[in-house]
KESE-369969 format. One line per field, with one value per residue (C-alpha): residue number from 1; residue in three letters; x, y, z. Coordinates in Angstrom, 2 decimals. Layout:
N
k	[NUM; ...] $
r	[Ala; ...] $
c1	[X; ...] $
c2	[Y; ...] $
c3	[Z; ...] $
//
This chain:
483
k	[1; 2; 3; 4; 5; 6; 7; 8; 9; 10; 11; 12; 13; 14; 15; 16; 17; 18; 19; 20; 21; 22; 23; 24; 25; 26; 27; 28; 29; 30; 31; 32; 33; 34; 35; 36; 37; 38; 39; 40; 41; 42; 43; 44; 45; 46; 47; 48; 49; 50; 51; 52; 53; 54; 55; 56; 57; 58; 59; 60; 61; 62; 63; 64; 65; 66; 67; 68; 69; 70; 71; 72; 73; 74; 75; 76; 77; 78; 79; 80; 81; 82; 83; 84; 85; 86; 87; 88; 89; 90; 91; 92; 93; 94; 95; 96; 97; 98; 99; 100; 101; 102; 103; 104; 105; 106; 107; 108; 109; 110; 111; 112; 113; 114; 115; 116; 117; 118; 119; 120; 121; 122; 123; 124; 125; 126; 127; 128; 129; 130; 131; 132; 133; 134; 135; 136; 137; 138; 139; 140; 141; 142; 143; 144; 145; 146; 147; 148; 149; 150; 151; 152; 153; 154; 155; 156; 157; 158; 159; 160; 161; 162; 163; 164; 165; 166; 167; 168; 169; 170; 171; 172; 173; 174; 175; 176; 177; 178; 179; 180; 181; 182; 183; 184; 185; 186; 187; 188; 189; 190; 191; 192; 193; 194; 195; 196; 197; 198; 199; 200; 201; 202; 203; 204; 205; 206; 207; 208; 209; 210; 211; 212; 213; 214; 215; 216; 217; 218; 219; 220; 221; 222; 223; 224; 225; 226; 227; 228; 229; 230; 231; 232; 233; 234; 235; 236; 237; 238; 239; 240; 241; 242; 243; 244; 245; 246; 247; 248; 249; 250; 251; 252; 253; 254; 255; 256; 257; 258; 259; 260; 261; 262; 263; 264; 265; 266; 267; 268; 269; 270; 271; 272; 273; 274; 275; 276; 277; 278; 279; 280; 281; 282; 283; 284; 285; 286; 287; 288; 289; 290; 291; 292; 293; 294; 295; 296; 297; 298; 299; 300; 301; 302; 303; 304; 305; 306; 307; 308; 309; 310; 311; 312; 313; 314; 315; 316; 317; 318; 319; 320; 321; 322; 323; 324; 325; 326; 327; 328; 329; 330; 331; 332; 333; 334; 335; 336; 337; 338; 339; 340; 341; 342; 343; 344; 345; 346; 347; 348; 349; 350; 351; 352; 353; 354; 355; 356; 357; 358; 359; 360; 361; 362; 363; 364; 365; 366; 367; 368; 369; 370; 371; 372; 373; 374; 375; 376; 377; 378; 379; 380; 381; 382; 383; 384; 385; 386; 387; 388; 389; 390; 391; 392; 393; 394; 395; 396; 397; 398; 399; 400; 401; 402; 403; 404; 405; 406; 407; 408; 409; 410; 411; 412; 413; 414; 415; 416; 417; 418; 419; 420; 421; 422; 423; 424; 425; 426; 427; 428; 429; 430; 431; 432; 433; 434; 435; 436; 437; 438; 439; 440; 441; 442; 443; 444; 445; 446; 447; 448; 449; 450; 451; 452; 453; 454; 455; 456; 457; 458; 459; 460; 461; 462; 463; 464; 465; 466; 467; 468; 469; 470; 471; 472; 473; 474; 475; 476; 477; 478; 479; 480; 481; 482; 483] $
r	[Unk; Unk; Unk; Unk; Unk; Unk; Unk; Unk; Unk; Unk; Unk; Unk; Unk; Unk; Unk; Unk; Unk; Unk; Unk; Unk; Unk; Unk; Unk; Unk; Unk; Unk; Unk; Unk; Unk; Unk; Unk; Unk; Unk; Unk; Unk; Unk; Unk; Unk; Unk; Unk; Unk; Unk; Unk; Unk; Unk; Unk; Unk; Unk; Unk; Unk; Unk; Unk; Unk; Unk; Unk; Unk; Unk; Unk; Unk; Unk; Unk; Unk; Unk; Unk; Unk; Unk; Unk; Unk; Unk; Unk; Unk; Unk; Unk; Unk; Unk; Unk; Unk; Unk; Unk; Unk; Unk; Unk; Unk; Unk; Unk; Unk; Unk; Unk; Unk; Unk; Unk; Unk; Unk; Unk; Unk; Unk; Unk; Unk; Unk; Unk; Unk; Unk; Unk; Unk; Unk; Unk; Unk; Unk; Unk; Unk; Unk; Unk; Unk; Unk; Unk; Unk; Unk; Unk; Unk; Unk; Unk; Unk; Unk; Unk; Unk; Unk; Unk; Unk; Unk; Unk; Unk; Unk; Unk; Unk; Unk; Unk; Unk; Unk; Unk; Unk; Unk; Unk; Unk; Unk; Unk; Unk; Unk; Unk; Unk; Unk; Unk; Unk; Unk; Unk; Unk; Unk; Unk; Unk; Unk; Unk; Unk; Unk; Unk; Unk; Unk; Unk; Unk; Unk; Unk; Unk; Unk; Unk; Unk; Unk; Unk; Unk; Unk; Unk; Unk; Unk; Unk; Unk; Unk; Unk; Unk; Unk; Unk; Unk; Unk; Unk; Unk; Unk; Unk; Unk; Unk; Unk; Unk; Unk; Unk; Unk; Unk; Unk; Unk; Unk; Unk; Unk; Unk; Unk; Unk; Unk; Unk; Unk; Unk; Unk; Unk; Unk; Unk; Unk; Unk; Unk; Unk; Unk; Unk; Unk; Unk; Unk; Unk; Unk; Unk; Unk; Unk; Unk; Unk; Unk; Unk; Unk; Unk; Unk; Unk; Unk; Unk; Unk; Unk; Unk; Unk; Unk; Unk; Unk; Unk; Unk; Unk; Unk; Unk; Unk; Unk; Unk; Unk; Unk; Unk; Unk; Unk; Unk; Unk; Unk; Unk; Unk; Unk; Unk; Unk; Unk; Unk; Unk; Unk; Unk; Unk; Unk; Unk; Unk; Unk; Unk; Unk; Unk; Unk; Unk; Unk; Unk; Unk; Unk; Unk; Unk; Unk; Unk; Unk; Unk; Unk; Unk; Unk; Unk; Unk; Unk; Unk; Unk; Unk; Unk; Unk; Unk; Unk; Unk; Unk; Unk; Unk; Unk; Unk; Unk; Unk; Unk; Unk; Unk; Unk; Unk; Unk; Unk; Unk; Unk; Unk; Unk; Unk; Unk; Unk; Unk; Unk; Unk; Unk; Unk; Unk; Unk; Unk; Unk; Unk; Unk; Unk; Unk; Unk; Unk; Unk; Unk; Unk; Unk; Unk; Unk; Unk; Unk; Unk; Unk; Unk; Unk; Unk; Unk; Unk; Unk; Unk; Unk; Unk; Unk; Unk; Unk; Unk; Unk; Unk; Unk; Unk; Unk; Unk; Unk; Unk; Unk; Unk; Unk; Unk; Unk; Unk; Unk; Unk; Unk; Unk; Unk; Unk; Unk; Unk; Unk; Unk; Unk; Unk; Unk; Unk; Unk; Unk; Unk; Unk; Unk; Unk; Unk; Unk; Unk; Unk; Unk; Unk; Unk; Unk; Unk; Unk; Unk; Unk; Unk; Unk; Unk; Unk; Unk; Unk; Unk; Unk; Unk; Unk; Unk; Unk; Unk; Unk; Unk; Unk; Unk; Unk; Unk; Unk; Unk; Unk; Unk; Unk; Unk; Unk; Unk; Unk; Unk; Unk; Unk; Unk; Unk; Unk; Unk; Unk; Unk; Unk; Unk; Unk; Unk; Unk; Unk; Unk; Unk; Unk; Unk; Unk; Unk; Unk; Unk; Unk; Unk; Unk; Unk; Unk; Unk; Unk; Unk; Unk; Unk; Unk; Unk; Unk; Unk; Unk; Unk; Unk; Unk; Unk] $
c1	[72.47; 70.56; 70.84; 69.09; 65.95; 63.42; 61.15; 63.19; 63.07; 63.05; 64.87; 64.79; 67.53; 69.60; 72.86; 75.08; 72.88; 73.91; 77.18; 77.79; 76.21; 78.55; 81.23; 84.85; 86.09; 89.28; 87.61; 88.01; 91.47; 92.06; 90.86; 92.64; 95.68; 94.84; 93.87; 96.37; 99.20; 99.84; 101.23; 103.73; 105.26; 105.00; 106.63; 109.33; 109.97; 109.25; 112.26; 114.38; 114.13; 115.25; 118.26; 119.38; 119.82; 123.78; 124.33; 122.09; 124.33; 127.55; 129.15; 129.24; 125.84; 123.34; 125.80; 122.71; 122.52; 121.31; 118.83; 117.58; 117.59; 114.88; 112.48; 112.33; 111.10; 108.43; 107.30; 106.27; 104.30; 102.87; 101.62; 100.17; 98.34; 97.13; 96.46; 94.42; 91.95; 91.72; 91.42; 89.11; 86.52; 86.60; 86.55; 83.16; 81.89; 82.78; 83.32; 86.10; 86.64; 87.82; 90.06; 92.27; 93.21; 93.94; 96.13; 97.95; 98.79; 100.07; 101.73; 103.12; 104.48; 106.29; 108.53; 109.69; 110.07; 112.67; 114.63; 115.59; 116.00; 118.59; 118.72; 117.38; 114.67; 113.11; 113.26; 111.43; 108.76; 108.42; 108.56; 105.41; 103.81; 104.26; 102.57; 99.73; 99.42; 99.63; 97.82; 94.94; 95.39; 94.95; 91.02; 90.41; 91.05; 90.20; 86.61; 86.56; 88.08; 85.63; 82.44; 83.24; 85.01; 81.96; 81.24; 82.70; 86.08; 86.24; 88.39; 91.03; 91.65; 91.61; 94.36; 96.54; 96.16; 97.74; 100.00; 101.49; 103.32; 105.60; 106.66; 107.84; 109.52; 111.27; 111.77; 113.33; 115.73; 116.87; 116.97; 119.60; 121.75; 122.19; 120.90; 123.38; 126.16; 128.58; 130.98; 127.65; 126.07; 127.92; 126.33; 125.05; 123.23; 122.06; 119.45; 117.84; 117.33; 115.65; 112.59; 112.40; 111.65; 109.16; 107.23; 107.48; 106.17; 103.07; 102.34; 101.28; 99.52; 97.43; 96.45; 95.14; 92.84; 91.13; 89.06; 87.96; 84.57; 83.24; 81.48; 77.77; 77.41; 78.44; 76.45; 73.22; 73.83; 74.32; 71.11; 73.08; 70.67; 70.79; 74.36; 74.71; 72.61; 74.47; 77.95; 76.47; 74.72; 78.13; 80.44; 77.79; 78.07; 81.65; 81.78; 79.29; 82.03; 84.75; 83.19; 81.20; 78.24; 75.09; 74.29; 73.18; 69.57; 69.26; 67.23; 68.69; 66.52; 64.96; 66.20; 67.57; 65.84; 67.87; 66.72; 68.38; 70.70; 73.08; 75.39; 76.19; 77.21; 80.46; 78.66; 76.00; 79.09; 81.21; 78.42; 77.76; 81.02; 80.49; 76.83; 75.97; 78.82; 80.73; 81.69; 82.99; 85.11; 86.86; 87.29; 88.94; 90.88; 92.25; 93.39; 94.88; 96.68; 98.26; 99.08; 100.78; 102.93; 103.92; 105.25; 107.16; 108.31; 110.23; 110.28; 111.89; 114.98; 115.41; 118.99; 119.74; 119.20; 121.30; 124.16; 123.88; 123.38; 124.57; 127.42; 125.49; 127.67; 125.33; 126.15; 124.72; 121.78; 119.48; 119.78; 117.72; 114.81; 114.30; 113.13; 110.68; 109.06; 108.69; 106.77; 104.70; 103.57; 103.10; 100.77; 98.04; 98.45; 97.97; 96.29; 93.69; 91.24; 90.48; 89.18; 86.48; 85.26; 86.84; 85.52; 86.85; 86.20; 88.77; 90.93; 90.98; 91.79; 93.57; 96.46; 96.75; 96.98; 99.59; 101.67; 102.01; 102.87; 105.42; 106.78; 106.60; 108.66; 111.57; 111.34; 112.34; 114.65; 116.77; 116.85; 118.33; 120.90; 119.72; 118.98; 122.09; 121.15; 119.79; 117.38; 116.20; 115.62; 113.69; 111.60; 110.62; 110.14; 107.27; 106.07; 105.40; 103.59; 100.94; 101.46; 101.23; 97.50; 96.37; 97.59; 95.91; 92.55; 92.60; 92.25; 89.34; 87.75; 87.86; 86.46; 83.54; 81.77; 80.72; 78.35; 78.99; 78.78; 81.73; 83.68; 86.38; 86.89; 86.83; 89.54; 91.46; 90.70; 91.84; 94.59; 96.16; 95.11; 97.26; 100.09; 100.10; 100.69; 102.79; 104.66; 105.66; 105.60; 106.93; 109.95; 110.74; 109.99; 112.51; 114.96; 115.24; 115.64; 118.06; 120.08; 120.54; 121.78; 119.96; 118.04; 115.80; 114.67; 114.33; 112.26; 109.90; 109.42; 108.23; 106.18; 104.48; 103.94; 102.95; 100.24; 98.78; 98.60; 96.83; 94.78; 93.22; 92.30; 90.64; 89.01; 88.52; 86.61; 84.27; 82.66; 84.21; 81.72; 81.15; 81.67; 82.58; 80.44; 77.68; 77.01; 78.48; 74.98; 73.90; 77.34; 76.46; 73.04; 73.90; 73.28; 70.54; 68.95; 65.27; 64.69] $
c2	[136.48; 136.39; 140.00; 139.30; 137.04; 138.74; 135.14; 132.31; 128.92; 125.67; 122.72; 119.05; 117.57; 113.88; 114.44; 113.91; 110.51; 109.86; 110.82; 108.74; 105.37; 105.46; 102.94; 103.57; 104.31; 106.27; 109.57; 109.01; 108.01; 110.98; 113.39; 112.17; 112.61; 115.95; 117.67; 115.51; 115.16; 119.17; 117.59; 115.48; 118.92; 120.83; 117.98; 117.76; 122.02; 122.03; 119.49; 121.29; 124.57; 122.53; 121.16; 124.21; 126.11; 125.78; 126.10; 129.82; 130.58; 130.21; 133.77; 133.20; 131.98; 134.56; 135.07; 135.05; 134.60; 131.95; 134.51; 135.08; 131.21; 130.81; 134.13; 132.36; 129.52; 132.54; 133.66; 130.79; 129.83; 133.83; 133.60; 130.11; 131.14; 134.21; 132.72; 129.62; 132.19; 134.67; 131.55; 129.92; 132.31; 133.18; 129.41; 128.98; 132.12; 131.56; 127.58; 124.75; 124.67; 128.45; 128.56; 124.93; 126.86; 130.25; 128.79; 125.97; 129.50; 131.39; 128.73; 128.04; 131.66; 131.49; 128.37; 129.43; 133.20; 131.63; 130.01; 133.67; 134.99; 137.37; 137.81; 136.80; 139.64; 138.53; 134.85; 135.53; 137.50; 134.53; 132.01; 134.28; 134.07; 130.41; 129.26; 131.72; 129.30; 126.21; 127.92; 128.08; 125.02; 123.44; 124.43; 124.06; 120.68; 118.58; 120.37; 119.36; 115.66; 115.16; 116.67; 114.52; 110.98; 108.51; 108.72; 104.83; 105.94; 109.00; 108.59; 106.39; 109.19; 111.87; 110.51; 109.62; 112.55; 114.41; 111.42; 112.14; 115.36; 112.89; 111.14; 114.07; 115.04; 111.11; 112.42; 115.38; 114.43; 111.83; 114.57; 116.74; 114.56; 115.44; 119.27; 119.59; 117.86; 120.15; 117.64; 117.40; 120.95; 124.17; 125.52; 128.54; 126.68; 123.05; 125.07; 126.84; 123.87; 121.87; 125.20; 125.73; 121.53; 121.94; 125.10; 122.77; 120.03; 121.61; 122.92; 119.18; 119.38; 122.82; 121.12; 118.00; 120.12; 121.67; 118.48; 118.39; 119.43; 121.82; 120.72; 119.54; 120.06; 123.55; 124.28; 122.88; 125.27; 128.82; 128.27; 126.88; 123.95; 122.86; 123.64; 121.07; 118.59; 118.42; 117.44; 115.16; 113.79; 113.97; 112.31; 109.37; 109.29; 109.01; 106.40; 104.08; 104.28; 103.40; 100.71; 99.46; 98.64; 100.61; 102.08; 100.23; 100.77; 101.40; 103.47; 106.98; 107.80; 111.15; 113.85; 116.95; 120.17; 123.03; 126.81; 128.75; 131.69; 132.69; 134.73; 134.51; 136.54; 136.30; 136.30; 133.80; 131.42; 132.10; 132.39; 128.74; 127.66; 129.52; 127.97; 125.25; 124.06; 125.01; 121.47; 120.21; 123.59; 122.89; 118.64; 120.41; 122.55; 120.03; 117.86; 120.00; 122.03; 118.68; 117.29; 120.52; 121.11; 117.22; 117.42; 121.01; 119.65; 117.38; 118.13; 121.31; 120.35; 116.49; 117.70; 119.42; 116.66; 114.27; 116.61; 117.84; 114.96; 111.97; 113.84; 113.23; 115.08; 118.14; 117.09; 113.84; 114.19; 114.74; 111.28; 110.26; 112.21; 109.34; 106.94; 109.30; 110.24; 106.96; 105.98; 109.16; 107.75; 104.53; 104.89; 106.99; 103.85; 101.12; 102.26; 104.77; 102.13; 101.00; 104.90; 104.08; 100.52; 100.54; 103.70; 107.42; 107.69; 104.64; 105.10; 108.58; 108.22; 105.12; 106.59; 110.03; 107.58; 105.26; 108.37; 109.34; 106.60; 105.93; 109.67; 109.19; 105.87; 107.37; 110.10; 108.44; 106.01; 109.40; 111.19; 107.94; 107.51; 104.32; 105.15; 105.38; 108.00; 104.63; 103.73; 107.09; 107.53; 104.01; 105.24; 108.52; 106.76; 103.89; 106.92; 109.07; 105.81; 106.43; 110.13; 110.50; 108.65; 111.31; 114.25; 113.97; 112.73; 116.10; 117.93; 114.73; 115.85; 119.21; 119.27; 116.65; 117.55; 121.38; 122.48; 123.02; 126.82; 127.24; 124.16; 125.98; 128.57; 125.76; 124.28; 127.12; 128.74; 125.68; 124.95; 128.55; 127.98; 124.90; 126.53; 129.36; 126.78; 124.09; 126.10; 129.31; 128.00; 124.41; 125.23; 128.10; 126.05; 122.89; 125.03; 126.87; 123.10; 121.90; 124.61; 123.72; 121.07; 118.94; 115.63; 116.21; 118.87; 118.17; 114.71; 117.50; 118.57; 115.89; 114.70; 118.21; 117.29; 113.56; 115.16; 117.02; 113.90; 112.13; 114.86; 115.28; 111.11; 111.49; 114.41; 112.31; 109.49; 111.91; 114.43; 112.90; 112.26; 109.02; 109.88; 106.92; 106.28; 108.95; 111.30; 114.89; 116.59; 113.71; 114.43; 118.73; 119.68; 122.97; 125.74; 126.25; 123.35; 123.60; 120.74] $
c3	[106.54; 102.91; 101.69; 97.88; 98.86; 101.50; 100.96; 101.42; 99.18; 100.77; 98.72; 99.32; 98.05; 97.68; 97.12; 99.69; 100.26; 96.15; 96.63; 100.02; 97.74; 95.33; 94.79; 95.02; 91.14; 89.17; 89.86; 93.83; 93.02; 90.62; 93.02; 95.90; 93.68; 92.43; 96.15; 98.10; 96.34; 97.44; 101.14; 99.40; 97.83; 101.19; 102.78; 100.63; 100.65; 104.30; 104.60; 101.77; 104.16; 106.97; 104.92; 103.60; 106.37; 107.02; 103.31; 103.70; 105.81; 103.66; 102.67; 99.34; 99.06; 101.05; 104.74; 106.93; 110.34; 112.98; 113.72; 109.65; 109.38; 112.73; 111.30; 108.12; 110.08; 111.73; 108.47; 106.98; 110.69; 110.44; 106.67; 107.64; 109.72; 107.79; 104.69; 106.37; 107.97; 104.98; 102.40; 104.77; 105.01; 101.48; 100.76; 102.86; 100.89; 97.30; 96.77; 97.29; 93.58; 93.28; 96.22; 96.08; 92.81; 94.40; 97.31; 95.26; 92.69; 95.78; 97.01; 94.19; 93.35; 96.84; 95.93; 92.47; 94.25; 96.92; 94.22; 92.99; 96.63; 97.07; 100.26; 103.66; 103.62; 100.44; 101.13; 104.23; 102.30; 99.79; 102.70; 103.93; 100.67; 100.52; 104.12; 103.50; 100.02; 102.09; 105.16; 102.31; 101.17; 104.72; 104.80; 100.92; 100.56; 103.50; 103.54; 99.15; 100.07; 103.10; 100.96; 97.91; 99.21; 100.04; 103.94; 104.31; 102.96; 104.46; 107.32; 105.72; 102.67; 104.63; 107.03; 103.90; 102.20; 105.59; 106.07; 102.46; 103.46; 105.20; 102.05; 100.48; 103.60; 102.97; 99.15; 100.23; 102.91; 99.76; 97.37; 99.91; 98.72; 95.23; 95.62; 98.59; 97.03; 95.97; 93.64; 91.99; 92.05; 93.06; 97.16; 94.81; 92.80; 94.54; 97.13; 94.34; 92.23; 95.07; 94.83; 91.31; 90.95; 93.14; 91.68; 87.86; 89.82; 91.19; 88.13; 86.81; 89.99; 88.98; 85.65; 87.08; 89.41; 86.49; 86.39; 89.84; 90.30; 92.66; 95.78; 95.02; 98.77; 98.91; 95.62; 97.16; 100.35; 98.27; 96.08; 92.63; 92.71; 88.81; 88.85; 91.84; 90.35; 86.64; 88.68; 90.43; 87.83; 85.97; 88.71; 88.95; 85.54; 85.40; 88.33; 86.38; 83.10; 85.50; 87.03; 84.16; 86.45; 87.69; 90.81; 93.72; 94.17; 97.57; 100.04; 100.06; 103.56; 103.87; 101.63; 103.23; 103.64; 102.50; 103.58; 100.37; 101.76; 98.92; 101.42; 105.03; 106.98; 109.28; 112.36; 111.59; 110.85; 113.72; 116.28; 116.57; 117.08; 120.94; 121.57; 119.56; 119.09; 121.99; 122.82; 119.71; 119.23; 122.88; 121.34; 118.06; 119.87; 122.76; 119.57; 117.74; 120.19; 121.43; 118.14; 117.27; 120.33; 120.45; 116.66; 117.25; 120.09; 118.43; 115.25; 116.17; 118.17; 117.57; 115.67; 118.83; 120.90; 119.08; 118.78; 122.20; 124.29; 121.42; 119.96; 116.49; 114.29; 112.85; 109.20; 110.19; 112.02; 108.57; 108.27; 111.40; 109.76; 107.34; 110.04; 111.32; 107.99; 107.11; 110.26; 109.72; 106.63; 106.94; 110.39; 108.45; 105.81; 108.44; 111.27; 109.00; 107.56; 111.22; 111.77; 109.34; 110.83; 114.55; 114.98; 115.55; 119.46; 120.03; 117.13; 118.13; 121.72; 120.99; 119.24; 121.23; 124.32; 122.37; 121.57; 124.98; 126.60; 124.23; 124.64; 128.15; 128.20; 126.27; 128.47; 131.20; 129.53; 128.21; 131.72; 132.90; 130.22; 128.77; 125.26; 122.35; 119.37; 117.56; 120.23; 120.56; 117.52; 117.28; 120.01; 118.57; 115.43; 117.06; 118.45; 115.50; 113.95; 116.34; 116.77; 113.06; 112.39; 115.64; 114.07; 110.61; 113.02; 114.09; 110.75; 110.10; 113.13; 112.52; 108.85; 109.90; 113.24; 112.10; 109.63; 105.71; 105.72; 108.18; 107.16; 106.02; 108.50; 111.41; 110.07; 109.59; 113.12; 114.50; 112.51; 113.17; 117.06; 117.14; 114.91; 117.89; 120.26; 118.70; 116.25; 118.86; 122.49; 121.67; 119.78; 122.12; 125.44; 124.17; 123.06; 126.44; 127.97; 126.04; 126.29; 129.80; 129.07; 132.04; 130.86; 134.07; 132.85; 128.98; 130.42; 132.02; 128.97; 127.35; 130.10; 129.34; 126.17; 126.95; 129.07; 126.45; 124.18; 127.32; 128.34; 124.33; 124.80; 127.89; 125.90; 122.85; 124.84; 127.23; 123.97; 121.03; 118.12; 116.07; 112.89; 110.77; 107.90; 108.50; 106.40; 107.18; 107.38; 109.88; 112.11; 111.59; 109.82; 107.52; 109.06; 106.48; 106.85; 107.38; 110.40] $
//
């Protein structure tokens, strides 16, 4: 609701048509490095954490408990979650540019805070503060990638930028090796290390995002008109130095018609999501929640499953996360260009259906016995190739098919929906099965989870939305728009 203008001014405006035109340059690249590169960190703490958590457990390093190691695990889901709805509504309300600084800071402070834990109560508190940074970070930067990338390359970067957390997971089951190493670095030491690299590391990362603009888009939607205008005028600029040609001149169609509202209100953002857009909000939620519960599912107790029912040796089974983390990455790579010309409805549906059949299969082929740790792990690892591409599709979905103003705060209520589900019931719900120690019964799990894949395809296919190459206010008109 606009509190500070009782007569409303209607805009017209071009830019998101001129910034859908323009070419791929360096300052696409740049910013894709600068806002993406934040998953390769997470990925490579989130794995560090995982690592670690026998050496935590060591007397003389901080004695805690099996119990201490899981809430850690709980408190970096809870501040997640928090910290992607708090930084997502205040993202919506004050700008992109302002808050991919705030969370990557927060963030930030929790890793280099860990490295000087001293015990398990305040590592859990910094774990906290560090998911409410990357909780934040969730809904800041896929709503700045989508609003800046061109709508043609839209899919592709915004399924590698998600698919990157998987090569720092990669880097950081590599780097256990040195940090965990204790003929190379004392157990007191080597864990701490691992943080405190990556707090210097994202620092780099916090300078480089001093040069990212902020969103013309959002800027044309809170009144800043002239403000919007000079960076777009800028980044054209730019792109025409980096590619040392002009513009296309090409039809831009009919501008858009902006209703200025400098503030809105939380209710006129939230509303829609349970009329308008009731649809959609079930779609983002179905895809998610599957996603979510499919990876924690997994993800969660694979090391159980290997030691359990393989005899995997527990000092050994970090190594069977490499496979998996590089087929996580490397789907989003191969598969993600096809969500941009294929088309998202099929790609979409396409790899949720792949996933579960393939989760199904080795399903079966474990309750019968007919899988050795390697071709388990193969499986799982063709699965999460396919898995992997429908995962990040959610977070595309999610932060294309609603309107500007509540960008943000979509992706955050659905990313802490899905978090709920995958991150609490999955882990809980396979570790209950495997600890009874029937493969009948962990196969009934995963045909649980195989349904959910299936069920968000069929989903997918009946009130999906074509989004490739269309401009974001053609998928969701602002809710200020003036048609």
């Amino acid at each position: 609701m606009d509190t500070d203008q009782p007569h409303r001014e209607t805009i017209e405006t071009l830019i998101p048509a001129r910034l859908d035109r323009l070419p791929w340059s360096e300052f696409h690249s740049f910013l894709v490095v600068g806002l993406g590169i934040t998953w390769i960190l997470d990925g490579l703490e989130v794995t560090l954490v995982g690592a670690i958590s026998a050496v935590l457990q060591r007397p003389d390093v901080l004695g805690l408990s099996a119990a201490e190691i899981g809430f850690l695990g709980s408190a970096y889901l809870i501040g997640a979650v928090i910290g992607s709805l708090v930084f997502g509504y205040l993202t919506d309300s004050f700008g992109r540019k302002r808050f991919f600084f705030v969370s990557l800071s927060v963030y930030l402070a929790g890793v280099a805070l860990s490295a000087i834990s001293w015990n398990g109560a305040s590592l859990a508190v910094f774990r906290f503060i560090t998911g409410a940074g990357i909780g934040g970070e969730y809904s800041a930067i896929n709503s700045a990638i989508d609003e800046l990338i061109p709508a043609r390359y839209r899919g592709r970067v915004d399924l590698a930028v998600n698919g990157s957390f998987w090569l720092g997971a990669a880097v950081g089951s590599a780097a256990t090796i040195v940090i965990l190493n204790p003929h190379i670095l004392p157990y007191q030491l080597g864990w701490r290390l691992g943080f405190a690299v990556g707090a210097l590391l994202g620092l780099f990362i916090l300078y480089l995002r001093r040069f990212i603009p902020e969103s013309p888009r959002w800027l044309v939607t809170h009144g800043r008109i002239a403000e919007a205008e000079r960076v777009t005028a800028l980044i054209e600029g730019v792109v025409v130095r980096e590619t040392g040609s002009p513009l296309r001149d090409q039809p831009l169609g009919a501008p858009l018609r902006i209703v200025v509202r400098r503030h809105f209100a939380l209710r006129a953002v939230v509303a829609p999501l349970l009329a308008k857009y009731r649809s959609r909000a079930l779609l983002a939620l179905a895809l998610m929640a599957a996603q979510a519960f499919t990876y924690n599912a997994i993800f969660f107790t694979y090391a159980l499953v290997l030691n359990r029912f393989y005899g995997v040796p527990a000092d050994r089974t970090g190594v069977y996360l490499l496979p998996f983390a590089l087929t996580n990455f490397a789907g989003p790579l191969v598969l993600g260009p096809w969500f941009d010309t294929v088309g998202r409805k099929t790609m979409i549906a396409g790899t949720y259906m792949l996933s579960a059949l393939i989760l199904g299969i080795s399903g079966a082929l474990f309750a019968h016995q007919m899988l050795s740790s390697f071709t388990q792990t193969a499986l799982w690892a063709a699965m999460f190739f396919f898995a992997s591409p429908a995962a990040s599709s959610a977070y595309l979905t999610v932060s294309e098919i609603f309107p500007l103003e509540m960008r943000s705060l979509a992706i955050a209520l659905f990313y802490a929906a899905g978090t709920a589900i995958g991150g609490v019931i999955a882990p809980w719900f396979f570790g209950h099965l495997i600890e009874s120690g029937s493969r009948g019964a962990l196969f009934g799990g995963y045909l649980v989870a195989a349904t959910l894949m299936g069920a968000a395809a069929l989903i997918e296919l009946l009130i999906g939305v074509n989004a490739e190459r269309k401009q974001l206010e053609e998928i969701a008109p602002p809710l200020s728009s003036a048609d």
